[in-house]
N, C-alpha and C positions, 0 to 999 in steps of 0.2 A: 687630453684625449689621445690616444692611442695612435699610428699612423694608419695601421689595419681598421681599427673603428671607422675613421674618418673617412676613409676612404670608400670603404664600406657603405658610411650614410649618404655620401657625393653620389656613388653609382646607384644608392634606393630610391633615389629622390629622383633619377633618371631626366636631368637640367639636359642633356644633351640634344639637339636638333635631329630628329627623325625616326627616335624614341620611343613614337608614339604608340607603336606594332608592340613593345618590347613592353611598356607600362600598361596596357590593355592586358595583355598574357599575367605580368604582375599580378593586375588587379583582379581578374581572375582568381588567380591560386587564393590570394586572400580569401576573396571570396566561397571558396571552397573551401577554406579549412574554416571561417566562420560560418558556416552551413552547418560542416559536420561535427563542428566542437557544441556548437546551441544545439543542433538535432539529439546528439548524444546527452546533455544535460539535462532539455527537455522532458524526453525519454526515460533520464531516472527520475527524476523529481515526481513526474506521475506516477513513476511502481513503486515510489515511494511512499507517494501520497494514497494512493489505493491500498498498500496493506496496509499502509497504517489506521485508513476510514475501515477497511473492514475488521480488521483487528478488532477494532475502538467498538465497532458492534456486534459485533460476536461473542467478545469479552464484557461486553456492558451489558448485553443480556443474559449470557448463558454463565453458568455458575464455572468455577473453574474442575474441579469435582461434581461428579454423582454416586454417591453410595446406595446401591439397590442391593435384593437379594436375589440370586439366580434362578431362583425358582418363580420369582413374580411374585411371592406373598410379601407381604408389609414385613417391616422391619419388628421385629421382636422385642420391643420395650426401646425404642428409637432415644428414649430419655437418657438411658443407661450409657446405650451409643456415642450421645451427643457428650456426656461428661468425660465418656474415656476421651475422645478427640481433644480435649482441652491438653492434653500432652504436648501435642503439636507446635513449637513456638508459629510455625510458619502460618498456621491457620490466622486469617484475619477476623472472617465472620462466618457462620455456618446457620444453618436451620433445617427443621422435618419440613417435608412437604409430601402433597399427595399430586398422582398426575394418572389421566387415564380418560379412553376413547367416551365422549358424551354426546347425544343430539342437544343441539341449543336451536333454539326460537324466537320468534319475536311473532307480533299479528300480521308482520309482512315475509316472510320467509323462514324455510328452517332449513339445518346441512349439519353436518356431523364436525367435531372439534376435538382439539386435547384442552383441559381443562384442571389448570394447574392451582391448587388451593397452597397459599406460602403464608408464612407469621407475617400478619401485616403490620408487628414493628421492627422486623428484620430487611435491611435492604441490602440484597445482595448484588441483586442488578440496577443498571444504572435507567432500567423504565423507567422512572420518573422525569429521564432527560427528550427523550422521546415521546410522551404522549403530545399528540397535535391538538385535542380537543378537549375539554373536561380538564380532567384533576385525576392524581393515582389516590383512590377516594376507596379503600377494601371496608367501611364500616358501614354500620345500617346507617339510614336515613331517619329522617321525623316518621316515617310511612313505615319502619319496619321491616324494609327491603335491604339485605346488604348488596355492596358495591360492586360490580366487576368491570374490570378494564378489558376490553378486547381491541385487536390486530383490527389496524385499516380497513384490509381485505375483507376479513371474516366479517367486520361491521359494514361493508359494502355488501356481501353477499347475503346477508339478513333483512338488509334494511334499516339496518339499527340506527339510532340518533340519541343524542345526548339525553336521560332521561327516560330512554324506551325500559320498558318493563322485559326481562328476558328470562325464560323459563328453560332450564338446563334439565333432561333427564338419563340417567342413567339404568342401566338394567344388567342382570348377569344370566347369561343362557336365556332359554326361548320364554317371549310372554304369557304370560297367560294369568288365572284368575287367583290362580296360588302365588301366580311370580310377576307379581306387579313391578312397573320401575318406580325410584325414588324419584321423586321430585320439588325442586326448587327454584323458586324464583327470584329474580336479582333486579337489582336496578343501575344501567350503563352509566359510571358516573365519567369513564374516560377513553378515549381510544389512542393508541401508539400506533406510530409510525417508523420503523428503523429501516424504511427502505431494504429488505431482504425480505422476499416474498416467502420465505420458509417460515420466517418468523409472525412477518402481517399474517398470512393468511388460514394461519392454524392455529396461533395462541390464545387462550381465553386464562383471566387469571382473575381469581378472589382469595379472601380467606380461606385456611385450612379449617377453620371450627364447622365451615358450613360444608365442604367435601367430605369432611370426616363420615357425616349423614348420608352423602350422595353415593361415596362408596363400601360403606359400611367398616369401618375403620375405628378399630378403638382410639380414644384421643391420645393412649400414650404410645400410639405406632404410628406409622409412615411409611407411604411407600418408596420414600429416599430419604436423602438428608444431601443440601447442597450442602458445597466449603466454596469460599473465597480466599485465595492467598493474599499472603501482605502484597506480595510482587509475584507480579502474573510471569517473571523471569523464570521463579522457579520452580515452573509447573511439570519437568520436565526432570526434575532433578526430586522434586518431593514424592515421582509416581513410586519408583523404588521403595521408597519408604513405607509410603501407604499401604502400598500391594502387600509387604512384610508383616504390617500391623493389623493387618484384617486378614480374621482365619475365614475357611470355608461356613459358611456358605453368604458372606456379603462378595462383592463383585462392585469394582470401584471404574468408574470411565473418564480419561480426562474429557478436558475442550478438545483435544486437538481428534482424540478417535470416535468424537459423537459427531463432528464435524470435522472429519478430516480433507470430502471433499474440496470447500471451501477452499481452506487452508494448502491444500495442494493445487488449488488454480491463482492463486494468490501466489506461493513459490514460484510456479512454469511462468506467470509473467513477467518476475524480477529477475531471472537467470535467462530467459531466451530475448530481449527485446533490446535490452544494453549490447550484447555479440551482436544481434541484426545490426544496429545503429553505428554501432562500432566502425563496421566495416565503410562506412562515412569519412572518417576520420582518417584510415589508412590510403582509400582513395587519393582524398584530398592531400592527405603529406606524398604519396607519391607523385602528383602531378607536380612538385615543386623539382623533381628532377631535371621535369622536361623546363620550367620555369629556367633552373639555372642553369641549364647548358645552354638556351639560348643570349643569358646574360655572358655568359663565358666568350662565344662566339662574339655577343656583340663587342667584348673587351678585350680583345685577342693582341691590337695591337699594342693596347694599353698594358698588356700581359706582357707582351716582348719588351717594350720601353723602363717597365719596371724591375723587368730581369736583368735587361743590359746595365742600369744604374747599380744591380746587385742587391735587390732584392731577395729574399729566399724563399725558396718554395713554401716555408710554412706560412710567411707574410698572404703570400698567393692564397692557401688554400684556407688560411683564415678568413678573408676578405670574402669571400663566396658562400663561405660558410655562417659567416654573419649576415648576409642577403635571406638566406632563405631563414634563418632563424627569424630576423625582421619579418621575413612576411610570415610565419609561423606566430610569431608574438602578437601583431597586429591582428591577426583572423583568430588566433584566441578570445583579445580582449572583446572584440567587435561580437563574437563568438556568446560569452559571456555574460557580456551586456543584451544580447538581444532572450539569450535563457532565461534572465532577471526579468525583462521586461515582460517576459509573459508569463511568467509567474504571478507579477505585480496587478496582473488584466485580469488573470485566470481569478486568483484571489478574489479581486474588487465586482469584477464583471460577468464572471462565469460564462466568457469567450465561447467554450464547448461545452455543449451541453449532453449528456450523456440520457439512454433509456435505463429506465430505472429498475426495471422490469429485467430488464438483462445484466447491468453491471453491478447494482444494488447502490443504485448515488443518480442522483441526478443530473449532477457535474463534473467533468474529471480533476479529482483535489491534485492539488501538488504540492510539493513538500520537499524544497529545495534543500539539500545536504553540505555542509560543506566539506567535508571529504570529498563528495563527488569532484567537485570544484576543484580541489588539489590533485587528486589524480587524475584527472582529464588532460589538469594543464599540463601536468608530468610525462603524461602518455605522448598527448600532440606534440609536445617540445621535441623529446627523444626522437616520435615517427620523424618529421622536420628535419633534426639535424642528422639523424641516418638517411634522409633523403638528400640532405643536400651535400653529403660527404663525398659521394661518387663525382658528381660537376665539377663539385669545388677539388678534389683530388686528381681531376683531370686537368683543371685550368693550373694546378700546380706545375705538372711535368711537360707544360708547354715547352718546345723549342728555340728559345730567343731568334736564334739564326735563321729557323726557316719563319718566324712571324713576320721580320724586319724584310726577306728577302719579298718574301709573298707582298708584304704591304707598296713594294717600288711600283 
């Protein structure tokens, strides 16, 4: 070991009688920079863990494309559509659908819905991981009713129950004897839950063979056609393309500008909360200033004795500069272990529990990084030893002569 190490470690450990003032202050700063190193980690692993849940459903329900027509009429022979698309390597899975404003029913309540008919052997969203009750069931039953799944919500505002009989209609322009609406009836084989009240409480979804009827639709149109990409990465990279490959008058929407909201409250929390937290961190490495000048003071005469032996000022400003690094390293790890540990709680125990209704989760996920973990350390280390370069470059250019006269 080094003689600056050791020396170093002797004055951490603070074995001296009366000490006690000077390792309290210590213990402190640790404490401090373990506050703001866990605070900060914390901190991202939840906006971590939040865009990644919302991601995870947004992207598990909603298609990553929609191809409509700008005019709002169905797609013109949607068949023809679907095989040009096969060009596409990037395309994983695709399908027609029809979607459009219907009253739905039950003997206990009725309210108005969008009501999304899809190939029910096409799976492009991940519903099936979200339904809470039932089964994702789009086929008729022994009774000749086919299936439809609907949103929590919507099935909380109906009344509806597993089994309930539901009577969807549709109509276009004003009722009357010549303009009756279509009508069908279904049987609730399932209801989803994705925790996103946009989604609970608006979606209604069955086969397209039976929408086709509701909105008058020939069966080889549609009034879209989803796409799923192999990787949801390069959603952003295939718009360009798509946009090129489709003449007027289709009209193509990603994920990101049918729900751009979202996705931009999801950004503002991962770029604004880590800077607030941040400033944790800088507090804390700067109170090791005041940490090490009071070390400095306390070792003042220890400073003279090792100058007179011929020590050199680097020996000096090393020794001080490993103090506050020690207490930087130790409020790290303490730091770090305490961010783990609630990770480990949050996961197992769901510690905090969130409205779901507002965040769209019921608990805040976390989703510990380890980059974070390496630049954190990176960051606190550097704050630390730029904090503790001043003391320690003070207690360098001490005076031997006036410490030894001072100390008579």
């Amino acid at each position: 070991m080094k003689f600056e190490s050791y020396l170093a470690l002797r004055y951490f450990k603070g074995t001296r009688k009366g000490a006690r003032f000077l390792s309290f202050i210590k213990a402190m700063s640790i404490t401090g920079v373990a506050i703001g190193s866990a605070g900060l980690l914390i901190a991202l692993s939840i906006v971590h863990g939040f865009k990644s849940t919302i991601n995870d459903k947004v992207l598990g329900f909603a298609p990553h494309y929609l191809i409509t027509n700008y005019t709002n009429a169905p797609l013109y022979r949607a068949d023809t559509l679907m095989t040009y698309l096969d060009r596409f390597d990037e395309i994983e899975v695709k399908q027609v659908i029809n979607q459009g404003q219907v009253m739905i029913q039950t003997k206990n309540g009725v309210t108005g819905t969008e009501l999304r008919g899809v190939d029910k052997n096409v799976n492009i969203s991940n519903l099936t991981d979200y339904v809470s009750e039932g089964e994702y069931n789009l086929s008729e039953n022994s009774s000749g009713y086919p299936g439809i799944v609907l949103g929590s919500r919507l099935a909380q505002t109906i009344r509806a129950e597993l089994g309930s009989i539901v009577t969807v209609y549709t109509i276009s322009g004003t009722p009357s004897l010549s303009n009756s609406p279509e009508i069908q009836q279904f049987e609730l084989t399932g209801i989803f839950r994705t925790g996103i009240d946009f989604f609970d409480g608006i979606y209604a979804v069955t086969s397209k063979q039976y929408t086709d009827k509701l909105f008058g639709i020939d069966p080889l149109q549609g009034q879209g056609i989803e796409i799923k990409l192999k990787d949801a990465d390069q959603i952003s990279s295939f718009d360009r393309k798509l946009e090129d490959a489709l003449p007027f008058p289709y009209n193509k929407q990603s994920i990101q500008q049918r729900y751009g909201n979202i996705f931009a409250w999801v950004e503002l929390q991962e770029q604004m909360i880590p800077l607030v937290i941040s400033v944790m961190i800088i507090v804390a490495a700067f109170n090791l200033i005041g940490t090490i000048l009071m070390m400095v003071l306390e070792r003042t005469k220890d400073i003279g004795i090792l100058k007179t032996i011929g020590s050199r000022s680097s020996i000096i400003r090393k020794v001080f500069l490993l103090e506050g690094l020690m207490v930087a390293g130790i409020g790290l790890t303490i730091g770090i272990a305490i961010s783990l540990l609630f990770a480990w709680l949050q996961i197992n125990y769901q510690i905090i529990p969130l409205s779901e209704e507002n965040y769209y989760m019921s608990y805040a996920p976390v989703e510990p990084q380890f980059l974070d973990f390496v630049i954190t350390s990176v960051i606190t280390i550097i704050l630390c030893a730029l904090a503790s370069w001043l003391p320690a470059r003070i207690a360098a250019k001490t005076d031997p002569l006036k410490v030894i006269s001072f100390g008579r």
